[in-house]
N, CA, C and O of each residue as an XYZ file, in Angstrom:
592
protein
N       7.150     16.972      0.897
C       5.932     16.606      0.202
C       5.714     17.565     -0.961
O       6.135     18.698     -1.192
N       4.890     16.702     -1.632
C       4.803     18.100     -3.237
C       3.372     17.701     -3.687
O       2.708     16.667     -3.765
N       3.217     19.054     -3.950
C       1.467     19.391     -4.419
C       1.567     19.051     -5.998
O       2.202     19.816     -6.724
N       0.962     17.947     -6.503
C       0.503     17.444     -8.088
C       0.206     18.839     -8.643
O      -0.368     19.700     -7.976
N       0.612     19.009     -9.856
C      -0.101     19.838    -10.620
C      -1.143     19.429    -11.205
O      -2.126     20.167    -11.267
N      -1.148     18.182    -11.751
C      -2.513     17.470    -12.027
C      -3.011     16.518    -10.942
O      -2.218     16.094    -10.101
N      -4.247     16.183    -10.932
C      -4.550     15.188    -10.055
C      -5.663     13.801    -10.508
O      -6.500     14.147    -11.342
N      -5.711     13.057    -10.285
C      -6.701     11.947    -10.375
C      -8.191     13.027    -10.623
O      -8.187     14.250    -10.477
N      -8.911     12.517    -10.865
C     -10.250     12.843    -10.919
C     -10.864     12.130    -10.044
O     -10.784     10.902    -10.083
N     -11.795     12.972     -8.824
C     -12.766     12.319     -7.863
C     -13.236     10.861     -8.273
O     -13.876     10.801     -9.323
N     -13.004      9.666     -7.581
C     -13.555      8.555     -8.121
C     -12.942      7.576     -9.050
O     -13.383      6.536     -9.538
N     -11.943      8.116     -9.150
C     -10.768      7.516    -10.512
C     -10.537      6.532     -9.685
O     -10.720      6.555     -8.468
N     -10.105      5.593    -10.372
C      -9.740      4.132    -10.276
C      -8.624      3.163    -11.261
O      -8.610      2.964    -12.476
N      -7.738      2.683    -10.170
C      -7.021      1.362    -10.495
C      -6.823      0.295     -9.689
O      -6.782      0.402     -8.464
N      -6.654     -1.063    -10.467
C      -6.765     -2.159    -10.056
C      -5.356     -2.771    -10.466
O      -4.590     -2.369    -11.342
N      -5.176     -4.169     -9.347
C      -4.033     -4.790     -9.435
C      -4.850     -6.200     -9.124
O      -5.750     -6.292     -8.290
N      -4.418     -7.154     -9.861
C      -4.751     -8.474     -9.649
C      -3.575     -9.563     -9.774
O      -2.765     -9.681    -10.693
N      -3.713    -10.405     -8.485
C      -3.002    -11.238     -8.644
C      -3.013    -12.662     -8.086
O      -3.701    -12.586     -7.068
N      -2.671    -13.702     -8.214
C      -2.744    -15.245     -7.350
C      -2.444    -15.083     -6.218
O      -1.446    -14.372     -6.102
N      -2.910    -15.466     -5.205
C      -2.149    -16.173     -4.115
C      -1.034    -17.323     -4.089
O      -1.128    -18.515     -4.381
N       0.263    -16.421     -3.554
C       1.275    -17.371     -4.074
C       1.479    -17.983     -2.370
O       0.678    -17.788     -1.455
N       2.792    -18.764     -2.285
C       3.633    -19.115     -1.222
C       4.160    -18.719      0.290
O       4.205    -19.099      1.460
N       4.630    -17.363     -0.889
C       5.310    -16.348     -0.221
C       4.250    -15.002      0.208
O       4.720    -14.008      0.760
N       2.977    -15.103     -0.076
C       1.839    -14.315      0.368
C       1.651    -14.616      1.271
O       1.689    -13.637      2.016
N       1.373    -15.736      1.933
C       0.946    -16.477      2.821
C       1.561    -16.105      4.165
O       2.760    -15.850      4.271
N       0.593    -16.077      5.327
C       0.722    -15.765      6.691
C       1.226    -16.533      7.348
O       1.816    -16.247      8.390
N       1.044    -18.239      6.653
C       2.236    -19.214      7.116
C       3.742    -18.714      6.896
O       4.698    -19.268      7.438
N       3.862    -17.535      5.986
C       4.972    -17.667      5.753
C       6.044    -16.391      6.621
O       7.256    -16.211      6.505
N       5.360    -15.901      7.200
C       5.609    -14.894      8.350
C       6.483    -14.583      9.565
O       7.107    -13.665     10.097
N       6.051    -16.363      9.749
C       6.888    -16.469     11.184
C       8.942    -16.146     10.866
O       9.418    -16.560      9.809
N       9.567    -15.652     11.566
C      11.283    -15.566     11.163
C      11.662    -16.670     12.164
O      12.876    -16.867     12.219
N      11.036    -17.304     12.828
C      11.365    -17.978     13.924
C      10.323    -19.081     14.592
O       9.142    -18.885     14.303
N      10.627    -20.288     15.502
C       9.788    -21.188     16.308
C       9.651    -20.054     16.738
O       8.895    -19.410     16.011
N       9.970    -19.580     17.455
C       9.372    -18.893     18.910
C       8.197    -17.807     18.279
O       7.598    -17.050     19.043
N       8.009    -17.812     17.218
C       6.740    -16.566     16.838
C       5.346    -17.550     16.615
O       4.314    -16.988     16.248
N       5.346    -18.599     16.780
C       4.268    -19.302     16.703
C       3.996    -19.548     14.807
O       4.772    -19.377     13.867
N       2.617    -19.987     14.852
C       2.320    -20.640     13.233
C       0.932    -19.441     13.094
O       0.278    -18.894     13.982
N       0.879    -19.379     12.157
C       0.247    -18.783     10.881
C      -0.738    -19.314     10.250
O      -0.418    -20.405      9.779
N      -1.838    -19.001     10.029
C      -2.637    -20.088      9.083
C      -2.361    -19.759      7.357
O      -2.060    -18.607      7.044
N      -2.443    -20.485      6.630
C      -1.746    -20.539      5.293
C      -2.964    -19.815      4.079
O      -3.675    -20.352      3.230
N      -2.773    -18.360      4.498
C      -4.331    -17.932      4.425
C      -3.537    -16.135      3.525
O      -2.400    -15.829      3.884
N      -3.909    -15.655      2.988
C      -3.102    -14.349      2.478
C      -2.627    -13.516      3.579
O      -3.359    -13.642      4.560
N      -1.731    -12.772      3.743
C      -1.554    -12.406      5.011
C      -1.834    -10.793      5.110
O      -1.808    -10.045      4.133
N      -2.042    -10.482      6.138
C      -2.848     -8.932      5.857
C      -1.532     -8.288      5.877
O      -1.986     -7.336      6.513
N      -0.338     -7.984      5.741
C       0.888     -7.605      4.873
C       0.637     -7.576      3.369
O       0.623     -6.590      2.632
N       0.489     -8.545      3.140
C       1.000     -8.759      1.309
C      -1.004     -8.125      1.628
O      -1.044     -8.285      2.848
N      -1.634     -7.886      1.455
C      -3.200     -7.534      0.933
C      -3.164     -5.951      1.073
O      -3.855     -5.251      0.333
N      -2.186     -5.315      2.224
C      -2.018     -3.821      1.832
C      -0.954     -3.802      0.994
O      -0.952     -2.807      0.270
N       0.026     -4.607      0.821
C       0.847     -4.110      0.039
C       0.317     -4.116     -1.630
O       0.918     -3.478     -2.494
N      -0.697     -4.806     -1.862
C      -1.581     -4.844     -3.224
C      -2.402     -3.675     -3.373
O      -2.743     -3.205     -4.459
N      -2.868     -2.987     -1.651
C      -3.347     -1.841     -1.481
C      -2.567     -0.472     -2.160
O      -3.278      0.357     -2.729
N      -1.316     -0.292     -2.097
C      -0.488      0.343     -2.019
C      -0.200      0.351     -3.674
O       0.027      1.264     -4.467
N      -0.305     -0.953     -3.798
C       0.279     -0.984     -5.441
C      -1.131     -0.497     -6.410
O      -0.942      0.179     -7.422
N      -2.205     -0.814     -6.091
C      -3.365      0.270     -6.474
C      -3.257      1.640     -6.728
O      -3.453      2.322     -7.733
N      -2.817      1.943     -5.318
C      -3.053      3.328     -5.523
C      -1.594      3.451     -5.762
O      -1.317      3.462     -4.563
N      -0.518      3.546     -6.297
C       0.397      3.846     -7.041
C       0.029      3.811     -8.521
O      -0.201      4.768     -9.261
N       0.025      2.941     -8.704
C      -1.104      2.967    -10.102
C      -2.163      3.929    -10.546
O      -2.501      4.373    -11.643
N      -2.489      4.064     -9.551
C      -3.590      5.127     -9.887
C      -3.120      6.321     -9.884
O      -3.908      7.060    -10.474
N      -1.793      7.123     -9.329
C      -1.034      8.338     -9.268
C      -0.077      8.485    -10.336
O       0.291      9.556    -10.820
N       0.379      7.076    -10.739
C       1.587      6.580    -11.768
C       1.721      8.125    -12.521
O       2.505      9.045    -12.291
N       0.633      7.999    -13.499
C       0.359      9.215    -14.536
C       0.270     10.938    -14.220
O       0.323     11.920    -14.960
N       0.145     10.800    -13.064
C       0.557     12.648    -12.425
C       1.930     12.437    -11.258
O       2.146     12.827    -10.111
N       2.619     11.661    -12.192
C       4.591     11.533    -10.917
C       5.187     11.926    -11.944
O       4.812     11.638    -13.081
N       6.222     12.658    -11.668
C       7.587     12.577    -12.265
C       8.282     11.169    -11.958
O       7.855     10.551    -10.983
N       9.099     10.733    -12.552
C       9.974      9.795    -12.783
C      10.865      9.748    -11.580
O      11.513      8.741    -11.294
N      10.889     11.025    -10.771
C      11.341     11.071     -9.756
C      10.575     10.934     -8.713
O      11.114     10.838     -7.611
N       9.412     10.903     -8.808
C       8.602     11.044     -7.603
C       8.095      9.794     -7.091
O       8.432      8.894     -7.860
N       7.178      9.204     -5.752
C       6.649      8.181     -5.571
C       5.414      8.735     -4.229
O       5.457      9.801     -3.614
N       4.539      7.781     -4.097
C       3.631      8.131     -2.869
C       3.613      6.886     -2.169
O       3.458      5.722     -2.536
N       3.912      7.719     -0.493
C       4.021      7.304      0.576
C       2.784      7.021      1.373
O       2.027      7.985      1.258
N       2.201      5.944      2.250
C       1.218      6.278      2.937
C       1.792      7.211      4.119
O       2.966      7.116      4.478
N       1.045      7.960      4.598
C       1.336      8.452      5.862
C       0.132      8.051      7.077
O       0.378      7.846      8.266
N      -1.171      8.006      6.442
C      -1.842      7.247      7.483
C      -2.891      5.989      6.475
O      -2.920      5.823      5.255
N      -3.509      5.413      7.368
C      -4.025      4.353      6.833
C      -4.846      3.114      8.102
O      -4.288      2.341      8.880
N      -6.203      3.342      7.887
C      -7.145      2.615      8.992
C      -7.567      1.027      7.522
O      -7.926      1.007      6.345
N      -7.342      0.346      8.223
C      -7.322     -1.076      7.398
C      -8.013     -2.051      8.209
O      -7.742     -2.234      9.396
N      -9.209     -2.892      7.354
C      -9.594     -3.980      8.159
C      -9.471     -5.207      7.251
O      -9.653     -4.957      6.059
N      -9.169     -6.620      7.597
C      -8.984     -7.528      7.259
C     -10.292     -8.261      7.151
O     -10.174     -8.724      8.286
N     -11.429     -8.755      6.750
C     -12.384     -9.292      7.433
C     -12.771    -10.654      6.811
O     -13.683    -11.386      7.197
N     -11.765    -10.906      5.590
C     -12.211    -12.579      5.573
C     -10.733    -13.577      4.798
O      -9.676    -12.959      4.678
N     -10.766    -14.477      4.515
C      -9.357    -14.756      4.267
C      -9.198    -15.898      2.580
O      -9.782    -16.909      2.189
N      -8.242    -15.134      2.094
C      -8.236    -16.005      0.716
C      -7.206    -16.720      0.865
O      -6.316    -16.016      1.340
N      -6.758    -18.112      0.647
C      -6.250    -19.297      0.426
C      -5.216    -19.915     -0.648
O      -5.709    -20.720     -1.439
N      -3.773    -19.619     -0.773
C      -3.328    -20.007     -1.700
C      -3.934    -20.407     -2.973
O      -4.861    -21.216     -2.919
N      -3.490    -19.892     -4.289
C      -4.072    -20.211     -5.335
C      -5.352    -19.550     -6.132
O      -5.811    -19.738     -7.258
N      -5.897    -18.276     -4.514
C      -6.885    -17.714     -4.962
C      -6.300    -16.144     -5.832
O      -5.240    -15.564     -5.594
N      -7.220    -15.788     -6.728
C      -7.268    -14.459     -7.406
C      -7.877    -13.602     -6.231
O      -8.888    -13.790     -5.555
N      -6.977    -12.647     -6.208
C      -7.315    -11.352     -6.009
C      -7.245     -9.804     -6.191
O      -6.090     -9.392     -6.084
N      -8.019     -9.000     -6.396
C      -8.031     -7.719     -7.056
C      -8.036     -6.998     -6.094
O      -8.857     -7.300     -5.228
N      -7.230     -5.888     -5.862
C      -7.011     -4.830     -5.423
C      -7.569     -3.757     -6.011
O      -6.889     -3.457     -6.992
N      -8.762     -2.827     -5.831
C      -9.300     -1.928     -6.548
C      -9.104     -0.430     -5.859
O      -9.967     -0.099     -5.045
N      -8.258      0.294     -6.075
C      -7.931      1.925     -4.917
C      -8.400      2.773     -6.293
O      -8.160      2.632     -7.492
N      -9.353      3.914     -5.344
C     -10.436      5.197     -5.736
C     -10.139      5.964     -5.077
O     -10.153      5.824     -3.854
N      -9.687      7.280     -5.822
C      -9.040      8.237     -5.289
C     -10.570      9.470     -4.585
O     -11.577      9.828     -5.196
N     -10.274      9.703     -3.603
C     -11.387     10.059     -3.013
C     -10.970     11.807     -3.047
O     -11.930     12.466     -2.649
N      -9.755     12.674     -3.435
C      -9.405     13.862     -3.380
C      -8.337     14.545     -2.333
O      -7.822     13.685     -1.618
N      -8.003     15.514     -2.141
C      -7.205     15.812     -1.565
C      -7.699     16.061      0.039
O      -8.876     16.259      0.341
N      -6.645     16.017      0.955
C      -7.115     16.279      2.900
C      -6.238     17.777      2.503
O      -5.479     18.194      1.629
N      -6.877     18.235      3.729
C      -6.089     18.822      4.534
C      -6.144     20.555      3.791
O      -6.669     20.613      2.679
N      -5.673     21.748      4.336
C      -5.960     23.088      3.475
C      -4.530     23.154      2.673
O      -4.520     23.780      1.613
N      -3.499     22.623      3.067
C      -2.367     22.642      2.176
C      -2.247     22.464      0.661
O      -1.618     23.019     -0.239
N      -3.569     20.931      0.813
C      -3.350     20.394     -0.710
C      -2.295     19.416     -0.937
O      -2.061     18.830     -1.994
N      -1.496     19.270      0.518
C      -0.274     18.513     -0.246
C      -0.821     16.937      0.432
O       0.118     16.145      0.350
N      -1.568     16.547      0.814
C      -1.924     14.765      1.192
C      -2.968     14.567      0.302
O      -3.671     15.520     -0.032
N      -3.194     13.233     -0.206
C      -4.298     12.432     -1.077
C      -5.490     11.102     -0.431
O      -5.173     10.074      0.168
N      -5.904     11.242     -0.542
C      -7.158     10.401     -0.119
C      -7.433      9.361     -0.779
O      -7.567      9.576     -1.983
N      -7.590      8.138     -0.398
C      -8.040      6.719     -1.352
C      -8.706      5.868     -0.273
O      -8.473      5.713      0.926
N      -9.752      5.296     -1.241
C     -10.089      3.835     -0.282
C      -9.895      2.877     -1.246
O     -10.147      2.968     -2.447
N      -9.316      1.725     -0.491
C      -8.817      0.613     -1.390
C     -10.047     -0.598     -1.091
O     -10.394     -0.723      0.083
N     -10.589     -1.328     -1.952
C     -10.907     -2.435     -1.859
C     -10.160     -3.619     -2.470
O      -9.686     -3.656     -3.606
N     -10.121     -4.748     -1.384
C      -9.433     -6.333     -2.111
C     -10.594     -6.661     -1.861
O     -11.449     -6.263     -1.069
N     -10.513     -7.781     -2.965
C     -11.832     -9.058     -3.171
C     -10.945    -10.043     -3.885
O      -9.843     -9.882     -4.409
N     -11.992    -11.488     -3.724
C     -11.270    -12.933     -3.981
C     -12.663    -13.108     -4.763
O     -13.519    -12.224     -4.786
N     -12.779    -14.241     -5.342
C     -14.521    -14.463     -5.746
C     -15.282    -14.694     -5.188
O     -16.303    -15.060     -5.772
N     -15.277    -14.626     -3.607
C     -15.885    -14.608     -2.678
C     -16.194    -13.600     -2.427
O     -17.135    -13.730     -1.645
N     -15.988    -12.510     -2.604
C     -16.340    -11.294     -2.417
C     -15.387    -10.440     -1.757
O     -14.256    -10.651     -2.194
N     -15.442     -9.219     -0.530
C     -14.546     -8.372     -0.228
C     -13.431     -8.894      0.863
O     -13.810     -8.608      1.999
N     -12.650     -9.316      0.853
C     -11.865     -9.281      1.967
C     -10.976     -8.747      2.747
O     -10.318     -9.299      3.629
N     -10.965     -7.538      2.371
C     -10.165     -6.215      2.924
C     -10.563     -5.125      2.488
O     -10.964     -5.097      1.324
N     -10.571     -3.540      3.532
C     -11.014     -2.576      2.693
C     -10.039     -1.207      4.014
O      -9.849     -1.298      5.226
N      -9.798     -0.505      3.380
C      -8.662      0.335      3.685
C      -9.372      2.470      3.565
O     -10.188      2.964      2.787
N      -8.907      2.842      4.221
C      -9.252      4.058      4.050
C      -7.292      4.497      4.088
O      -6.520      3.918      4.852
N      -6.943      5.373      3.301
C      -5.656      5.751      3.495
C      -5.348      7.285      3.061
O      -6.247      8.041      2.693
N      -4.485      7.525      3.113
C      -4.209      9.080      2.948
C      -2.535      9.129      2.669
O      -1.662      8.624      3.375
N      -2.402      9.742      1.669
C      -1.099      9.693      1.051
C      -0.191     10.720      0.570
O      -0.755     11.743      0.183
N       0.621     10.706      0.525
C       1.474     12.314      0.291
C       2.766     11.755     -0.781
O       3.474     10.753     -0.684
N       2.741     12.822     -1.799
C       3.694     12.676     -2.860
C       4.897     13.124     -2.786
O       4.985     14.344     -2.925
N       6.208     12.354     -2.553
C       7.794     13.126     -2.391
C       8.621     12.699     -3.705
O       8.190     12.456     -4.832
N       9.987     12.681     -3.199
C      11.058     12.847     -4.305
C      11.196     10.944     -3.634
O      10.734     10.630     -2.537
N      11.678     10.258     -4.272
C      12.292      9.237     -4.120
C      13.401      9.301     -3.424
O      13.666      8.724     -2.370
N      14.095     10.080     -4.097
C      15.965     10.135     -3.248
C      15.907     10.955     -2.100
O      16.969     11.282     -1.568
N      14.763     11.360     -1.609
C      14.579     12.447     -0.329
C      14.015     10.844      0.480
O      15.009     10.336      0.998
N      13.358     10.386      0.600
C      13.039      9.687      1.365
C      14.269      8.751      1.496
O      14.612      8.360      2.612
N      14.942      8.382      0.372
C      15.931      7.178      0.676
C      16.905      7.705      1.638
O      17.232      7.110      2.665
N      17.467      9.127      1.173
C      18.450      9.930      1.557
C      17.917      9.993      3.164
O      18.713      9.702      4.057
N      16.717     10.333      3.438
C      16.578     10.427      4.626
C      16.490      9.119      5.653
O      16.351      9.140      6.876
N      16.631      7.821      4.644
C      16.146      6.407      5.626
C      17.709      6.369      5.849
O      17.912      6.182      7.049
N      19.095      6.494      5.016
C      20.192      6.566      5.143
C      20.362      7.269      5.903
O      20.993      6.547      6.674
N      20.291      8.584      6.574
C      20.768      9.575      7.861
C      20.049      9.031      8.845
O      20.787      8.730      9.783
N      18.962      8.784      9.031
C      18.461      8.027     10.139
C      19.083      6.877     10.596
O      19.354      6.856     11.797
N      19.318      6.096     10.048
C      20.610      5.082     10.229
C      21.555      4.842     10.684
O      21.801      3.892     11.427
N      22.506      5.960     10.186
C      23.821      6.876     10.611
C      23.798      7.266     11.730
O      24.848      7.260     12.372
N      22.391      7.804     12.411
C      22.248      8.686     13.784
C      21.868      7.537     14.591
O      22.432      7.551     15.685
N      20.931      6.340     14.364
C      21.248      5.563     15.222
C      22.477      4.655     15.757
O      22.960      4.604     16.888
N      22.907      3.787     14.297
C      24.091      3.055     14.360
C      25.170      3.262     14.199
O      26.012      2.370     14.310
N      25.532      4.763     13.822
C      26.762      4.826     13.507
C      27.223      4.587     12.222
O      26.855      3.590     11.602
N      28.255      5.682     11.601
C      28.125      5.248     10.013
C      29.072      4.177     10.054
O      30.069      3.894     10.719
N      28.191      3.511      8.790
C      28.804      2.289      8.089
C      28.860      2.266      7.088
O      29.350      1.291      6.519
């Protein structure tokens, strides 16, 4: 993990907006009959992953080219559902740093449809190297399956 030399400013904010497509959809979930059906509704997957793309956005400007942020924790509630075709905005506010280290980040994300809020996220995030995390999803791999 690595401590920003600069940081967001308390309250800073970015947004991501986008349609409800196809492939958003919670119908679209199942890998199999046997996992049952889905209602064809945004799926609370793709609504953090808009979460995520917020607050990347919002860090974009204090990363190196090498760097990226990871969630490490994250309490998320789903509480109403948007419908193919609908707009939705992802809005993440950087709330400051946890912890006495300095090295994790704080955000709460809001999604809304024009209906108003339909997801809202408290998360906490920590800044690494890109090729340290990949490098490390590759050895983990190796130690389970055996190299390939």
């Amino acid at each position: 993990m690595a401590i920003l030399s600069r940081e967001p400013a308390w309250n800073e904010s970015a947004t991501v907006t986008t349609t409800v497509a196809s492939n958003d959809l919670a119908s679209a979930l199942p890998l199999s009959a046997q996992d049952g059906t889905f209602p064809a509704v945004l799926s609370t997957p793709r609504m953090i992953a808009l979460m995520e793309i917020a607050c990347n956005r919002l860090l974009a400007p204090y990363l190196s080219a090498q760097q990226t942020s990871v969630v490490v924790r994250m309490d998320v509630s789903h509480s109403a559902a948007s419908p193919l075709g609908t707009h939705v905005t992802a809005t993440a506010r950087y709330l400051g740093k946890e912890g006495s280290a300095g090295k994790l980040y704080k955000f709460e994300a809001v999604v809304s449809d024009r209906g108003g809020e339909i997801g809202r996220s408290q998360m906490t995030r920590a800044v690494v190297a890109i090729s340290g995390v990949e490098s490390r999803a590759r050895d983990r791999t190796r130690c389970l399956f055996g190299a390939r």
